[in-house]
C-alpha positions in Angstrom: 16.0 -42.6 -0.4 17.8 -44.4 -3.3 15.2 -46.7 -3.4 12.1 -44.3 -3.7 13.5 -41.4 -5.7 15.7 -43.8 -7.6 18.6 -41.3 -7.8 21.4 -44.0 -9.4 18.8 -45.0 -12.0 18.5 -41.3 -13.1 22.0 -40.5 -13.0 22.1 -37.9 -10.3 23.4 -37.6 -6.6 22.2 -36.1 -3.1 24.5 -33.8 -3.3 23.2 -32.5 -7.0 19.5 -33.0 -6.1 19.7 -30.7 -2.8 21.3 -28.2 -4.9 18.7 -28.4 -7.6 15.8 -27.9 -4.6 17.7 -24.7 -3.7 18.2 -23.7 -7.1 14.6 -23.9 -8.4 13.3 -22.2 -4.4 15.8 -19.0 -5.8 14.1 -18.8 -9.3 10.6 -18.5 -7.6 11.0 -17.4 -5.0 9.7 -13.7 -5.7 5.9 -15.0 -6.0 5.7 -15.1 -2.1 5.9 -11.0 -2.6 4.5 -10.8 -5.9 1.3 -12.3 -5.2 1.1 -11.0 -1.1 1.4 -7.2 -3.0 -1.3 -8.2 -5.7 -4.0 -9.6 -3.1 -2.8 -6.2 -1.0 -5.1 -4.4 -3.2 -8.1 -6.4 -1.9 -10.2 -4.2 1.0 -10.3 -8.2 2.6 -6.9 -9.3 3.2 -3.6 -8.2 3.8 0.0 -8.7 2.6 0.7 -10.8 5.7 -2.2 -13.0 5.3 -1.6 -14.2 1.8 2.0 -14.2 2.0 1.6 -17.2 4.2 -1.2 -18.8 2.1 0.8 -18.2 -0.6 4.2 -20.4 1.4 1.7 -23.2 3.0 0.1 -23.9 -0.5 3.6 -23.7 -2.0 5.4 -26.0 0.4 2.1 -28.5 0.2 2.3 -28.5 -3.9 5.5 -29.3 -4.0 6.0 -32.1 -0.9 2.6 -33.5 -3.1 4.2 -33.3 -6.8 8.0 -34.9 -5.6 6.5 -37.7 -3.7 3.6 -38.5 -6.3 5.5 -37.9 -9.2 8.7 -38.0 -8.2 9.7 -35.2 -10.6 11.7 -32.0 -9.9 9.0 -29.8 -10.3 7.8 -26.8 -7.5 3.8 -25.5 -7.6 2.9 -22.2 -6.4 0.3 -19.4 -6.3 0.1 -19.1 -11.0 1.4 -15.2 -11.9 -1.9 -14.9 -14.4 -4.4 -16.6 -12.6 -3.3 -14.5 -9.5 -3.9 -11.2 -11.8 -7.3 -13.0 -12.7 -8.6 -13.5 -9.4 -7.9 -10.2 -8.3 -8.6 -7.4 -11.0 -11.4 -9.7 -12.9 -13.1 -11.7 -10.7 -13.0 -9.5 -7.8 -12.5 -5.9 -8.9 -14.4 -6.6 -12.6 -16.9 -9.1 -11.8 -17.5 -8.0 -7.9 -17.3 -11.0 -6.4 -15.5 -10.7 -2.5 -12.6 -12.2 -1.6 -14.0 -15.3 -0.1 -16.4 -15.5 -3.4 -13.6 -15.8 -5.3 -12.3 -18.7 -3.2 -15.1 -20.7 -3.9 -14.5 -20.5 -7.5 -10.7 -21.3 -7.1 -11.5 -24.3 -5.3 -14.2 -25.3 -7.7 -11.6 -25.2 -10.0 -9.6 -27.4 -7.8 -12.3 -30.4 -7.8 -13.1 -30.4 -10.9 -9.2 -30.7 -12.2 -9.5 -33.6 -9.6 -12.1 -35.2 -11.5 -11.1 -34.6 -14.5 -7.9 -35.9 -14.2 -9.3 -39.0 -12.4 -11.5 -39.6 -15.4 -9.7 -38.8 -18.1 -11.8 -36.2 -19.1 -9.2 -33.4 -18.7 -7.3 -35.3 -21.9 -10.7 -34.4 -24.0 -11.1 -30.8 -22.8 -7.1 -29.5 -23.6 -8.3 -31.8 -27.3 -10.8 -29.2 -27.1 -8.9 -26.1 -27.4 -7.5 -25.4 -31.2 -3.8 -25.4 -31.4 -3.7 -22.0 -32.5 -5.5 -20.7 -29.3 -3.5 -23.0 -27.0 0.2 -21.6 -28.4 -1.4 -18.3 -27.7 -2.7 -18.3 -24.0 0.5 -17.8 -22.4 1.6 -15.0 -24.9 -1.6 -13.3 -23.6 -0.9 -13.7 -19.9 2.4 -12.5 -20.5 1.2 -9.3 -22.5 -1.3 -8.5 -19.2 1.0 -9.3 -16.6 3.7 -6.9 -17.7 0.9 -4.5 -18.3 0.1 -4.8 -14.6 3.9 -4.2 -14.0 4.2 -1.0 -15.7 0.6 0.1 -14.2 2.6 -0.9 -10.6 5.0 0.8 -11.3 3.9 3.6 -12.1 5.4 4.5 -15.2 2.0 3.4 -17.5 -1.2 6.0 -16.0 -4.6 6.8 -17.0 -5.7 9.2 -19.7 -9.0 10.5 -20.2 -8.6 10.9 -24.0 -6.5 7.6 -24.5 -6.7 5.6 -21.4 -3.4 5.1 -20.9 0.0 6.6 -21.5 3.4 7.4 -19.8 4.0 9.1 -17.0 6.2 11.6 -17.0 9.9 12.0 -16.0 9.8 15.9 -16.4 11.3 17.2 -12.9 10.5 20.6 -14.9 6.7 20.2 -16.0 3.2 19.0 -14.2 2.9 17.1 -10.9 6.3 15.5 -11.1 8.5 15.1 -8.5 11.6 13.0 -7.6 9.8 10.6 -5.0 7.5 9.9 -7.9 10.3 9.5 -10.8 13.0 7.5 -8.3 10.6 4.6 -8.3 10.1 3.8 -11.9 13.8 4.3 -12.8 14.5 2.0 -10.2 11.7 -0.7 -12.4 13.4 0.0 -15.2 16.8 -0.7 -13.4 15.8 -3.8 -12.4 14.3 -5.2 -15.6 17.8 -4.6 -16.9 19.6 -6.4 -14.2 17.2 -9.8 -14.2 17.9 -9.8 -17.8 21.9 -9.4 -17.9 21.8 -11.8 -14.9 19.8 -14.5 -17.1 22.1 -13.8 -19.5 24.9 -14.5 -17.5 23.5 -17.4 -16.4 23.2 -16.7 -12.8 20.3 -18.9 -10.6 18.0 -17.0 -9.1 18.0 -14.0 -11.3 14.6 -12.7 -10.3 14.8 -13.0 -7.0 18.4 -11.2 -6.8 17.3 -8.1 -9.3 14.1 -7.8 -6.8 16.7 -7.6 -3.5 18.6 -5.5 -5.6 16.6 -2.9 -6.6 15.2 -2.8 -3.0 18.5 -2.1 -1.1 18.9 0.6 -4.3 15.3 2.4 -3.8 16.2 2.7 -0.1 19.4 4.0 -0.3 18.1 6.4 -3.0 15.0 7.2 -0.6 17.8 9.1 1.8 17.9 11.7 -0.9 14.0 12.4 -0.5 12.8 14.6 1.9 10.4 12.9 4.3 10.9 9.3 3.1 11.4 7.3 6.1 9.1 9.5 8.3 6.8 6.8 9.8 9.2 4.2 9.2 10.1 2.5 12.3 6.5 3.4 13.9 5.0 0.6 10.6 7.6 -1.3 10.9 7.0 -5.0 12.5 9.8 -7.7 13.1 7.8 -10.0 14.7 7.3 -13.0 12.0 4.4 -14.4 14.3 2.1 -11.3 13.1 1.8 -12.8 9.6 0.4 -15.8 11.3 -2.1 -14.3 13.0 -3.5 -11.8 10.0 -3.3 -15.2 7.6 -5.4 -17.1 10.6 -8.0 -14.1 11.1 -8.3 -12.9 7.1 -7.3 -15.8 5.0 -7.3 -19.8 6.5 -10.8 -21.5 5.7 -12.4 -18.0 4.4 -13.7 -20.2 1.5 -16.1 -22.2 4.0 -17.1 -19.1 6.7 -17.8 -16.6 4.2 -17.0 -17.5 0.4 -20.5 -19.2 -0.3 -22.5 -15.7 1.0 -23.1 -14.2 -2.6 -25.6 -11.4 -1.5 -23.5 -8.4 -1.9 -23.6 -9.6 -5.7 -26.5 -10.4 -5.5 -28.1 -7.1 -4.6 -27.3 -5.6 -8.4 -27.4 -9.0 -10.3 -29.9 -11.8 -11.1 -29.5 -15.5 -9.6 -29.0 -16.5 -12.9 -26.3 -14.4 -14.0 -24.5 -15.4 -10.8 -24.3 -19.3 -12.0 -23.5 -18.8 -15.1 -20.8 -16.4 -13.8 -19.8 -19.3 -11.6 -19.7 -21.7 -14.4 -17.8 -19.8 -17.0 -15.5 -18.7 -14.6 -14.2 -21.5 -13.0 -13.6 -23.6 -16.1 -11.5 -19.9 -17.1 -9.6 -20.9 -14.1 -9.3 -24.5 -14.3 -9.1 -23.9 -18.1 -6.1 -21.9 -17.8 -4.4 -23.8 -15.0 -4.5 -27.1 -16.5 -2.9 -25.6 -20.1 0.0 -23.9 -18.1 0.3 -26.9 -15.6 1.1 -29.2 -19.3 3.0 -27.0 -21.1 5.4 -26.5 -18.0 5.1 -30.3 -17.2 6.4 -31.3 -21.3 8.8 -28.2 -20.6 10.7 -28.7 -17.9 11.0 -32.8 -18.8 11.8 -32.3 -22.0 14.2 -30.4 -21.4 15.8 -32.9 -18.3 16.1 -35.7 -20.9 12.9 -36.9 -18.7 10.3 -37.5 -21.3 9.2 -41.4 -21.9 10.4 -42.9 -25.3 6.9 -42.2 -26.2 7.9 -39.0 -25.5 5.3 -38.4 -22.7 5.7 -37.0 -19.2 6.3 -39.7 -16.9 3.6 -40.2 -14.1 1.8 -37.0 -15.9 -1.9 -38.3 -14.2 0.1 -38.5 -10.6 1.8 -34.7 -11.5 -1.5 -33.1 -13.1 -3.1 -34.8 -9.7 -1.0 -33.2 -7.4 -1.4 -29.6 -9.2 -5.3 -30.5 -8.6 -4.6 -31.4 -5.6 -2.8 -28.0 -4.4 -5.0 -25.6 -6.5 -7.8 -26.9 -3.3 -5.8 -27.0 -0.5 -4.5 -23.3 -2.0 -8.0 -22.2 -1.6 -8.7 -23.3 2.0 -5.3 -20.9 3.0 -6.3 -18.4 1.0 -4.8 -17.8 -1.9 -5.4 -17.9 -6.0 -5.0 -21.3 -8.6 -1.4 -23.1 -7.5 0.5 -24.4 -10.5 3.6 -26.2 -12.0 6.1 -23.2 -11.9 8.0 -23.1 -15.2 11.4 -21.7 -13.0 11.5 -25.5 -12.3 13.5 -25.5 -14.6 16.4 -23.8 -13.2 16.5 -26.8 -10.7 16.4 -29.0 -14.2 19.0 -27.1 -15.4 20.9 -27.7 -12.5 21.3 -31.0 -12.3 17.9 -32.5 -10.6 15.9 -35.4 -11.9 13.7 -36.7 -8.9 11.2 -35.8 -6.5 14.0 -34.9 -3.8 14.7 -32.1 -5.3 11.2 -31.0 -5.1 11.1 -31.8 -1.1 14.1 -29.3 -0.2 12.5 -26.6 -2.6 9.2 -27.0 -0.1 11.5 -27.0 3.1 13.0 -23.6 1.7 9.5 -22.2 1.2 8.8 -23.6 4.8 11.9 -21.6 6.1 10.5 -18.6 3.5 7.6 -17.9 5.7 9.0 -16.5 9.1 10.9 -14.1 6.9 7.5 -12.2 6.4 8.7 -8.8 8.0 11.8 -9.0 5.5 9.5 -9.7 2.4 7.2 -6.9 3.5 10.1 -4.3 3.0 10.1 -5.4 -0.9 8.7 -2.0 -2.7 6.3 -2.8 -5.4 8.6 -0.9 -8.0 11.0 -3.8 -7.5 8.3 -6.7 -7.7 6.7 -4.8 -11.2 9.9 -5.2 -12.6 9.2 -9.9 -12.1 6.5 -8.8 -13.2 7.2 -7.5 -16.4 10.1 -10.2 -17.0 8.1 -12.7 -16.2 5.7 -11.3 -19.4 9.0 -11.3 -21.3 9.2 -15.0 -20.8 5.9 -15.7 -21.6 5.4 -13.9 -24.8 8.3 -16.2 -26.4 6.0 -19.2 -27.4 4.5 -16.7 -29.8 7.3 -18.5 -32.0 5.1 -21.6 -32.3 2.2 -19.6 -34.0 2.0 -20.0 -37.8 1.2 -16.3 -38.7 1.2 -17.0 -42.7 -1.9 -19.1 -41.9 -4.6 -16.3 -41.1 -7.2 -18.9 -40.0 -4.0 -20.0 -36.9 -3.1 -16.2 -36.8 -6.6 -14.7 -36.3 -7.8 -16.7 -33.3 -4.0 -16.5 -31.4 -3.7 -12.9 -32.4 -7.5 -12.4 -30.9 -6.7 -14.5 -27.7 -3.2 -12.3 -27.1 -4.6 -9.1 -27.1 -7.9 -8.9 -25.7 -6.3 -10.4 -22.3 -4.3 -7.1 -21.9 -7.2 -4.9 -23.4 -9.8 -5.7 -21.4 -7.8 -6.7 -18.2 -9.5 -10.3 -18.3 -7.8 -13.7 -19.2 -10.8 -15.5 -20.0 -12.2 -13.1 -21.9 -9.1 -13.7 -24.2 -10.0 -17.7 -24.3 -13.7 -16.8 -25.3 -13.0 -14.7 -28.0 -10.6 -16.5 -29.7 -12.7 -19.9 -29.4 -15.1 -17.5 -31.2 -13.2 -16.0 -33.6 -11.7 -20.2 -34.5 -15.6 -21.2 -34.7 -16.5 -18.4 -36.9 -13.4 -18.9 -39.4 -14.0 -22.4 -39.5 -18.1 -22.0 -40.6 -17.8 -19.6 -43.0 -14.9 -21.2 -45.1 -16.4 -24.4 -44.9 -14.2 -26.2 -42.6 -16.8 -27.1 -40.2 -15.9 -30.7 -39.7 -12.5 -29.6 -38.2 -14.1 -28.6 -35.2 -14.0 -30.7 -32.1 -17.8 -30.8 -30.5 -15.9 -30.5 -27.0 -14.8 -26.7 -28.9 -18.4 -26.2 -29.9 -19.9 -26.5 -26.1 -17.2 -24.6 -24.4 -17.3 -21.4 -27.2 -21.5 -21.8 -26.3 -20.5 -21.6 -22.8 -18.5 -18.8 -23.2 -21.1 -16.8 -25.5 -23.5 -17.5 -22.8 -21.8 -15.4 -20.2 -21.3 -12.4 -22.5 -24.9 -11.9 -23.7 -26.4 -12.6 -20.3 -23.8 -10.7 -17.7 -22.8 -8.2 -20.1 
């Protein structure tokens, strides 16, 4: 173990490492029920079935990143690229559930080869800095807007398309079963957030158990709430197995490549360019959050070379490539570098072992389906929503004075929120950067990699839109 992890030569211990492991498994732990309720909203699969893709891809990532890398870093199911499978590419774009496998493990060959070849170093070149500091600002904004849409507590308008619900016992529709849930969001939110303040490992995950046992001790004061209960109620851990073999495992092979459905309303030609454009969204996307969490996390372990590079980055960007195409054999959405590793970092881990008991605590994770089903989605809107909050901070990095940075990151934040779409974000604010750049002469700043991928990009909108 010494020998391979090299624990004395980085200045840590067993002892701190297994702790570490632990540590990192309690900060992200709450995707297993995050992203099992966001696929719930697909006709095709079920909570149980993607909570177990969602632990075998996680347990995979992370055996692959320790012992390739031999970093302290965890990979899971990406919160972004999960919202992005399921309300763009399946509910916008109409693509099935299997379709949208393909395209996930598209994503995961090509991040193979372009990691292999060195390409991947050209195309995140590619990307002006101004669009890059941006991208995870822009996730942030539309993953808490998913929260509060979860929760409940943002609706549809006709005359504004959205606003908040009410809270009124005394006007409309309102009732207390509809008002208990989003208080308890709201409750939540504020309890991750004085726990991270505090300092306390695991905050999301303990807000989210939290606010559970409080909705169902709250739900005795609502007439009707447990009726049906113990008749839906399953404790047999085994069940999850069996929906994730039947709904989810190899879907991407039996089913994913039979496009007809789409093809019924839409031209052959749409449908590749569909298939090109969004696939480098996802892989795109994953390989910008996979190095920014990678630099992170090192950086801030004391891990970086003296170069100030990630050490073994090709071996750690492999092994995210890696899982993102075993992730879509099991069934589930892109798997990335989770920036919670940090928490373990925080704690005290600097190796690979670390990494190996955060994947034996996701192993453990999945026969404790029939507890994670219990989770109500008011209290998993709330990681939601604080996950946005920690997203939106590298909005810090942006140089608003300069209008030709502030344009093209201000374009990329909001239209992911505004138009429910991540990539749609990317493309216009590669277009809005290309435009800027023309027109005030500045042409010869632009990388030709940025010219072909804004073409791209263009391509999509005028022919599938």
């Amino acid at each position: 173990m010494e020998k391979f992890f090299k624990i004395k030569e980085r200045n840590t211990t067993v002892k701190t490492e297994v702790f570490a492991g632990i540590t990192t498994f309690m900060a992200m732990a709450y995707i297993l029920m995050v992203n099992a309720g966001m696929f719930a909203n697909l006709p095709e699969v079920s909570y149980n079935a993607v909570y177990i893709a969602t632990a075998i891809s996680a347990v995979i990532g992370t055996v692959l990143i320790g012992l390739l890398s031999n970093l302290p870093l965890a990979q899971a199911s990406g919160m972004g690229l999960n919202a992005f499978f399921v309300f763009t590419v399946c509910f916008g774009f109409g693509l099935t559930y299997a379709n949208a496998l393909t395209l996930v493990l598209l994503d995961g060959v090509v991040f193979i080869i372009l990691t292999a070849t060195g390409l991947r170093k050209k195309i995140f070149d590619a990307i002006p800095k101004s669009v890059k500091a941006a991208i995870p600002a822009g996730i942030g904004l539309f993953i808490a807007f998913l929260g509060f849409q979860n929760s409940g507590i943002v609706t549809n308008d006709d005359s504004t398309l959205v606003t908040l619900a009410t809270f009124n016992l005394f006007r409309g529709n309102a009732t207390w079963a509809s008002i208990m849930p989003m208080l308890v969001t709201l409750l939540v939110i504020i309890v991750i957030s004085v726990l991270s303040i505090r300092k306390v490992k695991g905050s999301v995950l303990w807000g989210i158990i939290g606010g559970s046992v409080v909705y169902y001790l709250i739900g005795f004061t609502i007439p009707d709430f447990y009726a049906g209960f113990s008749e839906t109620l399953s404790l047999n851990p085994l069940t999850a197995f069996v929906d994730f073999g039947r709904e989810s495992f190899m879907k991407v092979f039996t089913e994913g490549f039979d496009y007809s459905g789409y093809l019924e309303n839409n031209s052959p030609a749409s449908l590749i360019i569909l298939i090109a454009t969004t696939a480098l969204a996802f892989c795109l996307v994953d390989m910008f959050d996979t190095m920014g969490t990678l630099y992170g996390a090192c950086s801030q372990g004391d891990l970086l070379t003296q170069e100030g590079e990630v050490p073994n980055m090709n071996k750690a960007m492999l092994s995210d490539a890696l899982a993102t195409t075993v992730g879509s054999m099991c069934g589930t959405s892109t798997v990335t570098t989770f920036v919670e590793s940090s928490a373990g970092i925080a704690e005290g881990g600097r190796t690979g072992l670390a990494s190996l008991v955060t994947a034996g605590m996701f192993f453990i994770a999945m026969f404790l389906s029939p507890i994670a089903k219990l989770i109500p989605g008011c209290a998993t809107a709330a990681a939601l929503i604080y996950v946005g909050i920690l997203m939106i901070k590298c909005v810090k990095d942006i140089d608003w004075a300069d209008i030709s940075v502030a344009a093209p990151a201000f374009v990329t934040i909001v239209m992911m929120p505004f138009t429910y779409n991540i990539s749609y974000g990317i493309a216009f604010g590669l277009i809005t950067y290309v435009f800027i750049k023309l027109f005030t002469g500045k042409a010869k700043e632009i990388n030709i990699g940025t010219y072909i991928i804004t073409l791209l990009f263009m391509i999509m909108f005028f022919l599938t839109h």
